[in-house]
N, CA, C and O atoms as a DFTB+ gen file, in Angstrom:
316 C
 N C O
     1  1    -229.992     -46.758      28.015
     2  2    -228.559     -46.533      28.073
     3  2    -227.922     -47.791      28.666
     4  3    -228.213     -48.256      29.768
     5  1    -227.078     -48.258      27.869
     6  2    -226.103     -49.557      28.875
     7  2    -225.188     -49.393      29.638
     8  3    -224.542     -48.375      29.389
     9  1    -224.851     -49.962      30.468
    10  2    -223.811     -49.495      31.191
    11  2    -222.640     -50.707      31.018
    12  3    -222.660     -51.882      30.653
    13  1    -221.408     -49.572      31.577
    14  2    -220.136     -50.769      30.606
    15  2    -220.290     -51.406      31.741
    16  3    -220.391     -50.776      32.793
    17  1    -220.340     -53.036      31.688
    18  2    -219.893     -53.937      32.583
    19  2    -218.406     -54.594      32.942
    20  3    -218.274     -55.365      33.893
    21  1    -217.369     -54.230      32.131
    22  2    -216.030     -54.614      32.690
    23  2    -215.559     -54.933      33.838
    24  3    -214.594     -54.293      34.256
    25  1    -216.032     -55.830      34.504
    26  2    -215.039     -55.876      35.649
    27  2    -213.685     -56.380      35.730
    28  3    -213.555     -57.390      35.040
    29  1    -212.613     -56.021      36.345
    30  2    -211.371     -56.253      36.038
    31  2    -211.009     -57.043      37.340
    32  3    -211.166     -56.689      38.509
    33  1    -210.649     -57.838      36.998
    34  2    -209.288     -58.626      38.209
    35  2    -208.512     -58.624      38.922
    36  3    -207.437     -58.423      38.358
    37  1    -208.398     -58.773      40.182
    38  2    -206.986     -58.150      40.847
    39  2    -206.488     -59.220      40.989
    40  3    -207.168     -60.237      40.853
    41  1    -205.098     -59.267      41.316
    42  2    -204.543     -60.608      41.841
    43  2    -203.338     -59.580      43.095
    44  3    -202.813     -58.496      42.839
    45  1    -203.233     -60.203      44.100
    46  2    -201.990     -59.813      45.173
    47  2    -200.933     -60.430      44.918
    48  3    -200.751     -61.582      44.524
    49  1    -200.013     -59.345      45.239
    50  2    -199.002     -59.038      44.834
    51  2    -198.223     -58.453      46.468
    52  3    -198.782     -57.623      47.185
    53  1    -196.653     -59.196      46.854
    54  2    -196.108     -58.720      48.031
    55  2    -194.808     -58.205      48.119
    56  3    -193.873     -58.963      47.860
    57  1    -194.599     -57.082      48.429
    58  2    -193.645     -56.320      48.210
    59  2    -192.943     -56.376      49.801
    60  3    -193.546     -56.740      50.810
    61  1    -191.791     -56.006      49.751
    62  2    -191.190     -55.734      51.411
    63  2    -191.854     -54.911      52.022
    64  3    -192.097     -53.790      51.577
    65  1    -192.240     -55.337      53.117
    66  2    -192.505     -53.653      53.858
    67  2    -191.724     -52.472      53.945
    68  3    -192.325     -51.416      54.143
    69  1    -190.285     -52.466      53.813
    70  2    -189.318     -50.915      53.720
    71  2    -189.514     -50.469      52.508
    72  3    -189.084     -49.335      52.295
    73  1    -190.367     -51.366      51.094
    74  2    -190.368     -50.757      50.206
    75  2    -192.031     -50.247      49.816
    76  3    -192.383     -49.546      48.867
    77  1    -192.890     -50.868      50.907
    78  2    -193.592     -49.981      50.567
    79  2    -193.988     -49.052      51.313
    80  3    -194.797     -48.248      50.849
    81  1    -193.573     -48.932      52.522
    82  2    -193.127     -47.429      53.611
    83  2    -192.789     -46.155      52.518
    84  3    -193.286     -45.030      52.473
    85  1    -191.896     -46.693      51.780
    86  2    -191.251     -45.741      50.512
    87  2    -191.883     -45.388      49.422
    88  3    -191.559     -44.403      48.758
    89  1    -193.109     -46.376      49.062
    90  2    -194.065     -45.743      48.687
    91  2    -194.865     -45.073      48.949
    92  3    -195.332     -44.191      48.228
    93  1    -195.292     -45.446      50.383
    94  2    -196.073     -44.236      50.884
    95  2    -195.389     -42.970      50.770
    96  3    -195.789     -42.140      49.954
    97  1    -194.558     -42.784      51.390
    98  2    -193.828     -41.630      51.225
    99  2    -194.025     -40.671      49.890
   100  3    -194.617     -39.633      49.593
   101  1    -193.353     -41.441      49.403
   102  2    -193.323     -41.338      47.718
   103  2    -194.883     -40.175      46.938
   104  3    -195.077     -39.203      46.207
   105  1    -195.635     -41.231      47.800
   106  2    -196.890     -40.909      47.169
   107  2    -197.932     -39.885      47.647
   108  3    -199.089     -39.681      47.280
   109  1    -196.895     -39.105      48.904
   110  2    -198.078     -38.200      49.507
   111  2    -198.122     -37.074      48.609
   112  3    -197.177     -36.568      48.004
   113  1    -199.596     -36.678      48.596
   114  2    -199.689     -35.520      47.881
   115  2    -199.942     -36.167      46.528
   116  3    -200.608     -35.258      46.032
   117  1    -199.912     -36.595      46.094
   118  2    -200.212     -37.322      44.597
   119  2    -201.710     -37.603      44.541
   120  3    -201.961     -37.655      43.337
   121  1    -202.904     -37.824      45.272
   122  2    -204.008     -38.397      45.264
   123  2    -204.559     -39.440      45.511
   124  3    -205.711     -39.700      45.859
   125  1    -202.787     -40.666      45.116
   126  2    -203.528     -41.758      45.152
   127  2    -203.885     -42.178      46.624
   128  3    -203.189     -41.848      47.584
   129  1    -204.990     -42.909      46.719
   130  2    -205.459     -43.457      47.736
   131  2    -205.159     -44.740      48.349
   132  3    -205.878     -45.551      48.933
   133  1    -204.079     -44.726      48.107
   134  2    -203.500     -46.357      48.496
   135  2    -202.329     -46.641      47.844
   136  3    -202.003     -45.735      47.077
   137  1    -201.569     -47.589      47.875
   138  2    -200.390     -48.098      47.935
   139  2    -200.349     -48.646      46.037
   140  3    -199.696     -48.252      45.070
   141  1    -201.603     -49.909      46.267
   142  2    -201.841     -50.714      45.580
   143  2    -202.753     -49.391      43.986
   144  3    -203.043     -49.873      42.891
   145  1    -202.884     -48.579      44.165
   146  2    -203.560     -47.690      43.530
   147  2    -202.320     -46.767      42.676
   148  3    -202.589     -45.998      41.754
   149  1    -200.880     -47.036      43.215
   150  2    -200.039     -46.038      42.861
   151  2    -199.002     -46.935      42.071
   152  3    -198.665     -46.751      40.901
   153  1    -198.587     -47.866      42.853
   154  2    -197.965     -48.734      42.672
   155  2    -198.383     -49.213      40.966
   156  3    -197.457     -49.327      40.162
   157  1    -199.846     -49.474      40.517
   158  2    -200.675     -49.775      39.640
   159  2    -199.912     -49.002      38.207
   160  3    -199.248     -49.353      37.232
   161  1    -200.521     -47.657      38.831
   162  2    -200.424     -46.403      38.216
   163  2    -198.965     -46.361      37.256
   164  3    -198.798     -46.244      36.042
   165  1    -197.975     -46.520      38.448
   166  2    -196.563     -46.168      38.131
   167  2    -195.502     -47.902      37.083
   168  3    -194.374     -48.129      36.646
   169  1    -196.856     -48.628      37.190
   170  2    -196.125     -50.365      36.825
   171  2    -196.450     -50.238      35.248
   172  3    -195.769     -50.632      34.301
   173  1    -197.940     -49.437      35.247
   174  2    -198.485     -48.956      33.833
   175  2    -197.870     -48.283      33.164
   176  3    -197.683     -48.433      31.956
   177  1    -197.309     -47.117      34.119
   178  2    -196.282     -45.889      33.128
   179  2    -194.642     -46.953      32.680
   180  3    -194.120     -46.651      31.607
   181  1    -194.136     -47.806      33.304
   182  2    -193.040     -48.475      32.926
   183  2    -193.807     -49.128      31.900
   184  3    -193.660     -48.658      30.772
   185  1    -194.635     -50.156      32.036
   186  2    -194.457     -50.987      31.006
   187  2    -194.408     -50.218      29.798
   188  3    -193.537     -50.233      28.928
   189  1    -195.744     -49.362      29.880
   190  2    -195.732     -48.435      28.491
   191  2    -194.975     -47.969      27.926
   192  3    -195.101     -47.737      26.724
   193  1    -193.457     -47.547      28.933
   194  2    -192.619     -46.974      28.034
   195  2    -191.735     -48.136      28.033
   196  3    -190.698     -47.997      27.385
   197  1    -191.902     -49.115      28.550
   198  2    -190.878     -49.944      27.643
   199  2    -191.286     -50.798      26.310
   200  3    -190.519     -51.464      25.614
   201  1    -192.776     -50.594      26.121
   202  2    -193.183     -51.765      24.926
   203  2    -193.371     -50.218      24.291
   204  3    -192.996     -50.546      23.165
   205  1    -193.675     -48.728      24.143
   206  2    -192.802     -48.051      23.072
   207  2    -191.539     -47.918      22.754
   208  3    -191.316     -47.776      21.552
   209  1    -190.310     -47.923      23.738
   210  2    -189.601     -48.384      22.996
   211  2    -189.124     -49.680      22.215
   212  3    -188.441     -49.804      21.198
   213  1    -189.653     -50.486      22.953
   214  2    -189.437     -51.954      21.637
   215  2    -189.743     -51.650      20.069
   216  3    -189.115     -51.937      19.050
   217  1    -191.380     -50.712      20.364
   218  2    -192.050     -50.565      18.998
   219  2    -190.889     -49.553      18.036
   220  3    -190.593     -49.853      16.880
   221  1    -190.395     -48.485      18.666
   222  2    -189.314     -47.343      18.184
   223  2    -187.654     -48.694      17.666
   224  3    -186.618     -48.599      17.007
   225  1    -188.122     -49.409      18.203
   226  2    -186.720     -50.355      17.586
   227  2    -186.243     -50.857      16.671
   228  3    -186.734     -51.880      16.193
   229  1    -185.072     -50.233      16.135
   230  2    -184.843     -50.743      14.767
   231  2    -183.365     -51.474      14.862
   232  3    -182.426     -51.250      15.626
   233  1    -183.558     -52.715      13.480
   234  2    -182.085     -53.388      13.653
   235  2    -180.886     -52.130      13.285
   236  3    -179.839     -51.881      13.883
   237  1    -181.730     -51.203      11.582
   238  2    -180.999     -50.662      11.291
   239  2    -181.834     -49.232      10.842
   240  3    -183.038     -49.134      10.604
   241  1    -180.796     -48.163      10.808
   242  2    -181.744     -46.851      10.702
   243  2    -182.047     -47.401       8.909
   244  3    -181.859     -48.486       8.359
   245  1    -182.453     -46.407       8.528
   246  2    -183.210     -46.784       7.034
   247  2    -181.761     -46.316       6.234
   248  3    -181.309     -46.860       5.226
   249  1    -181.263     -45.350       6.845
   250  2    -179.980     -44.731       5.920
   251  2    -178.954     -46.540       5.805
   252  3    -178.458     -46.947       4.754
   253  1    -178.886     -47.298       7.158
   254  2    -178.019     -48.180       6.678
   255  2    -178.849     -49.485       5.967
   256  3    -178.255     -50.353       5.327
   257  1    -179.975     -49.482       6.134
   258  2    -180.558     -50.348       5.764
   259  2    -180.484     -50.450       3.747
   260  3    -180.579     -51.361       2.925
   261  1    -180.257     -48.885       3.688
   262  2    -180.205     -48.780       2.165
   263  2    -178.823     -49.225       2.144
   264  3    -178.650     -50.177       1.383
   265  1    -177.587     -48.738       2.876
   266  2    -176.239     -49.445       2.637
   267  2    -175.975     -50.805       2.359
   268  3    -175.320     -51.325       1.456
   269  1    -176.753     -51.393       3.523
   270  2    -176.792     -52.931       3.352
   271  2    -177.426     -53.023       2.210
   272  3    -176.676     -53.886       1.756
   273  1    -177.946     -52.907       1.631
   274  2    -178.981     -53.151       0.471
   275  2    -178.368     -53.020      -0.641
   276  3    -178.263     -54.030      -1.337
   277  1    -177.725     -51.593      -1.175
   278  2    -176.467     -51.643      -2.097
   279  2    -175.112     -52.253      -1.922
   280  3    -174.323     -52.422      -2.852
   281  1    -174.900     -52.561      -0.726
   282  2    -173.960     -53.606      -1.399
   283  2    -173.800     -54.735      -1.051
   284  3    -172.693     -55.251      -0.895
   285  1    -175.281     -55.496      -0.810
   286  2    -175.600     -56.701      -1.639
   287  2    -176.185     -56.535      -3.207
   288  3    -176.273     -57.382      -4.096
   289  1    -176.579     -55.004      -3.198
   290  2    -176.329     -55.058      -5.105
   291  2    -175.001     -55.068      -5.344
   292  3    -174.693     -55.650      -6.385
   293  1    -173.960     -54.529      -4.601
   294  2    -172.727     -54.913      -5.615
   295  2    -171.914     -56.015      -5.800
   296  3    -170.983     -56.255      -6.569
   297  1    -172.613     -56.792      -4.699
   298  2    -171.983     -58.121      -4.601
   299  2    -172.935     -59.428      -5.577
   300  3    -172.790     -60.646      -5.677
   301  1    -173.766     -58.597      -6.084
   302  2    -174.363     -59.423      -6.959
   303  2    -175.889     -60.297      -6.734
   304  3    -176.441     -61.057      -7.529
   305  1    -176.410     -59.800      -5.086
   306  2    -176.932     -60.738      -4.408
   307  2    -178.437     -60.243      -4.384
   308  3    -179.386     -61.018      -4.255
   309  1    -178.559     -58.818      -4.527
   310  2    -179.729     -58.686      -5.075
   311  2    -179.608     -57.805      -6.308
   312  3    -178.599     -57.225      -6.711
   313  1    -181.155     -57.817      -6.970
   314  2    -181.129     -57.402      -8.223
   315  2    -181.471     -55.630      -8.235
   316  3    -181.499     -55.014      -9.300
């Protein structure tokens, strides 16, 4: 059997101390075991939802995308 070898990287990172008092706070009762463990947790849940919404991003819904589209057919510009 192999075992996964991944080891991952940390790098430090310094936050104010009143803001991470507020994490502690924040975080009792949750499990996590540390600051740097939650903090992690909660940087993961943002990014994720901000690079799905990028992916959900459109210039135009498809309904105008067909608008634009007919009338550059009526203007002659596509075929």
């Amino acid at each position: 059997m192999s075992q996964n070898n991944h080891k991952v990287e940390y790098t430090t990172v310094s936050i104010p101390k009143p803001l991470a008092e507020k994490i502690k706070e924040r975080m009792k009762g949750t499990g996590f075991s540390s600051v740097s463990a939650y903090v992690t947790y909660v940087l993961r849940q943002v990014l994720s939802s901000i690079e799905e919404e990028e992916r959900n991003k459109q210039a135009f819904t498809k309904e105008e995308e067909e608008q634009v589209k007919q009338r550059l057919r009526d203007l002659g510009y596509l075929d």
